[in-house]
C-alpha positions in Angstrom: 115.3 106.0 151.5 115.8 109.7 151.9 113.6 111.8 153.4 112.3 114.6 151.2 112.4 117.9 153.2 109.0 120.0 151.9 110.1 123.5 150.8 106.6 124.9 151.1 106.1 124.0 155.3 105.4 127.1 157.4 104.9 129.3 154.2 101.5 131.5 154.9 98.6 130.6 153.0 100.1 126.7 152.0 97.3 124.6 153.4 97.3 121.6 150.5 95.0 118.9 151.8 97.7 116.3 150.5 100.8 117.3 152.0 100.9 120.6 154.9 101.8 118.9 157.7 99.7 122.0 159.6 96.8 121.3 157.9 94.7 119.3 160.7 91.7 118.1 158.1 94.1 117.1 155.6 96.4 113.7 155.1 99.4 115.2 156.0 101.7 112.7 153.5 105.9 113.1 154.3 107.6 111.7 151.0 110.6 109.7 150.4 113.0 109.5 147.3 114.3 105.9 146.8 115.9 105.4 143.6 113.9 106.3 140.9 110.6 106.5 142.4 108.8 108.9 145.3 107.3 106.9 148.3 104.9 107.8 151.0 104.2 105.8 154.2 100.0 106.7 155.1 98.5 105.6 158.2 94.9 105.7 158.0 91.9 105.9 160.2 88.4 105.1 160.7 88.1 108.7 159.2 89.1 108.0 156.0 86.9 105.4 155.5 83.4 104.6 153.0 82.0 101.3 154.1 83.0 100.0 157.6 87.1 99.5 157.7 87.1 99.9 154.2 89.3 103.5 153.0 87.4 105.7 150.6 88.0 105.7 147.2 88.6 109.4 146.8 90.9 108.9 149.5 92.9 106.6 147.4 92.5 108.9 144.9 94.1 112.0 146.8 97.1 109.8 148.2 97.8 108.7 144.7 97.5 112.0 142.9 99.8 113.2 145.4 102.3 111.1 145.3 102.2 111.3 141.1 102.4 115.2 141.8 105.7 114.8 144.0 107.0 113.1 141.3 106.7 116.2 139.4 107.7 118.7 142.2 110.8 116.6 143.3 112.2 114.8 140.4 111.3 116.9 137.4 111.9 120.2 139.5 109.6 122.0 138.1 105.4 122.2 139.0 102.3 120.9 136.9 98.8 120.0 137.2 97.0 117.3 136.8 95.0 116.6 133.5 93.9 113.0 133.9 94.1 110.4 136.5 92.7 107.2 135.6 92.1 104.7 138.5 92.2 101.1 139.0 90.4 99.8 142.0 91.9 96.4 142.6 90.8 95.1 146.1 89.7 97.1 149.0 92.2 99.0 151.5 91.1 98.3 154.8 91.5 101.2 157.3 92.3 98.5 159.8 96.3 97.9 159.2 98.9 99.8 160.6 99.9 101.6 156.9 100.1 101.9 153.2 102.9 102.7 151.1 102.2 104.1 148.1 104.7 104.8 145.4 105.1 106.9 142.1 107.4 107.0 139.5 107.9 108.8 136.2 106.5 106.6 132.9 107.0 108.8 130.3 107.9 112.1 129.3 106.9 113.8 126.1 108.1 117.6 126.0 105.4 118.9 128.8 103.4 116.0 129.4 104.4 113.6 132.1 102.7 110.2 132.6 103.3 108.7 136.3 102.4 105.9 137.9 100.7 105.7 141.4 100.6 103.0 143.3 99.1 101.4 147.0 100.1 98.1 148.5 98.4 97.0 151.8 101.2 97.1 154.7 102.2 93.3 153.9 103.4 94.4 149.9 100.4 93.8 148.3 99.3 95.8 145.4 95.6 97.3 146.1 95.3 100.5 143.7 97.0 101.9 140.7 96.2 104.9 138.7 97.9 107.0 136.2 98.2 110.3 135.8 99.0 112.5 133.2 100.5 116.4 134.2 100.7 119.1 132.0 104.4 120.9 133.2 105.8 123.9 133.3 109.0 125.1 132.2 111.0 125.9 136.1 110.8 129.7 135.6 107.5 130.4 134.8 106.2 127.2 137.6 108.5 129.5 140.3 107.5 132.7 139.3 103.2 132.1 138.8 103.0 128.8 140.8 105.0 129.2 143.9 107.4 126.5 142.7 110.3 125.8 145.6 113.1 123.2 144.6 112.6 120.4 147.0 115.8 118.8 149.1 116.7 115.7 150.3 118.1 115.1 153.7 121.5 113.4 154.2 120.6 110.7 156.0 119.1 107.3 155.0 115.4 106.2 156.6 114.8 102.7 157.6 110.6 101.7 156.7 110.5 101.7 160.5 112.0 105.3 161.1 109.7 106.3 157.9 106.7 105.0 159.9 107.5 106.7 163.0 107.9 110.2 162.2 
């Protein structure tokens, strides 16, 4: 996996719940490309969670939707919002084990429109939470020049899951 380096860190004002690593509220998700689809490695806490040990579904909801949106951001190159996220809620994530991965990759593509697909698997592979999402895009110029859109790089380097987990 490579690492994907976030081209908006240290920019004033960028505060995104989802991804600012200096946001100390936030999740603070670090995203990996690997192959054809955009991974994130989530630790949670008993802060994250509804019922006892059990994570929130918003929070699901916010991991996943960010992980779609990197999608968009990374591979597309190009910014977008979100227009529709349907959820499926398959078991509950326990806020007990040492991660999540959740992964997203790109469905379909229909002139603006992209359809991705989120997923979260427990930290033993199995599948807890899916949604899809649907993003309205913008052509690169205008998302750079209204939305703040950066190109995002990849480092050099490839990232073991244990290295991924650690940083």
């Amino acid at each position: 996996m490579k690492r994907i380096i976030n081209p908006w860190t240290h920019i004033p004002g960028y505060n995104c719940f989802g991804c600012s690593p200096d946001n100390p509220i936030g999740t603070q998700m670090r995203f990996f490309e690997d192959g054809e689809s955009i991974i994130s490695i989530w630790k949670p806490t008993q802060n994250h969670q509804s019922w006892i040990n059990t994570l929130h579904g918003g929070v699901q909801a916010v991991l996943l939707d960010e992980v779609c949106g990197w999608v968009v951001f990374h591979q597309l190159k190009t910014a977008g919002v979100t227009a529709k996220m349907e959820m499926r809620y398959h078991k509950p994530v326990s806020t007990l084990q040492p991660y999540i991965k959740l992964r997203g990759f790109l469905k379909e593509m229909r002139r603006n429109v992209a359809i991705v697909v989120g997923e979260l698997y427990s930290s033993e592979g199995e599948l807890l939470c899916e949604c899809t999402c649907t993003y309205f895009t913008f052509p690169q110029e205008k998302a750079k020049k209204d939305m703040g859109y950066i190109p995002s790089e990849t480092e050099e380097r490839d990232y073991t899951w244990e290295e991924a987990l650690n940083l």
